[in-house]
C-alpha positions in Angstrom: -152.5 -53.2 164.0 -149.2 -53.3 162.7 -147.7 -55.4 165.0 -149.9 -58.1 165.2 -147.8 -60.8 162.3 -144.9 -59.8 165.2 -147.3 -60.8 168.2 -148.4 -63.9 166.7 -144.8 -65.2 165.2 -143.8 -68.4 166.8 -140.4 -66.8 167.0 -141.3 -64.4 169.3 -142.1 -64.4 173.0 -144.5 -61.7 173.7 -146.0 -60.4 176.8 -148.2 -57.4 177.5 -147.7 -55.7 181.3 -149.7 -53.6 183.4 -147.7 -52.2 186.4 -149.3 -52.1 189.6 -148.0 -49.1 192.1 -148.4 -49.2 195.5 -149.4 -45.5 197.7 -146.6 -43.7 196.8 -146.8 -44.5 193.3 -143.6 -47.4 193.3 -143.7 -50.1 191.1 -144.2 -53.2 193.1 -145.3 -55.9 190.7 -146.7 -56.5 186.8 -149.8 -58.1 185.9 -149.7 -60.4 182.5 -152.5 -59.0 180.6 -152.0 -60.7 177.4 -149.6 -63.5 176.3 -148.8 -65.0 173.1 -148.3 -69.4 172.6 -144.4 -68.4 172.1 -144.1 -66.6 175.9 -146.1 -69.9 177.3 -143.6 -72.3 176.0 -140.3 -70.2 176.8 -141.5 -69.4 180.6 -143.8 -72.9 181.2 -146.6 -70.7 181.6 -150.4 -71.2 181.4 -152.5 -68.5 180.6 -155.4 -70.6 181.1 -154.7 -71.5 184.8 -155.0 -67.4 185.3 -157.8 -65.2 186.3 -157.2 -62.2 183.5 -156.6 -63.0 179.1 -152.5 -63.3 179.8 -151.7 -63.8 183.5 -152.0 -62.5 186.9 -149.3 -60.7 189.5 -145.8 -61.7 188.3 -145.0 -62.7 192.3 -147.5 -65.6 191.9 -147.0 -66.6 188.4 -143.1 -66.9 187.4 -141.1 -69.1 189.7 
């Protein structure tokens, strides 16, 4: 993948979204599906302390 010396730089935060509709097809949240070391240290987050790879629903895991 192209894109993967970008991913893993520790210059850049990167974060990799699903978004979750609700019935009528709004956006109402994002799920972290994939994080890099970077995005951990800029937000304080733990991808470890989360049920998927990156994450879980935004509304539970940034302040």
């Amino acid at each position: 993948m192209p894109y993967d010396a970008l991913i893993l730089s520790p210059l850049v935060g990167y974060a990799y979204h699903r978004i979750i509709l609700d019935a009528a097809g709004h956006p109402v949240d994002y799920e972290f599906l994939e994080v890099n070391a970077t995005f951990e240290k800029l937000t304080n987050a733990d991808r470890t302390a989360q049920p998927s790879a990156g994450g879980g629903l935004s509304v539970s895991s940034l302040p």
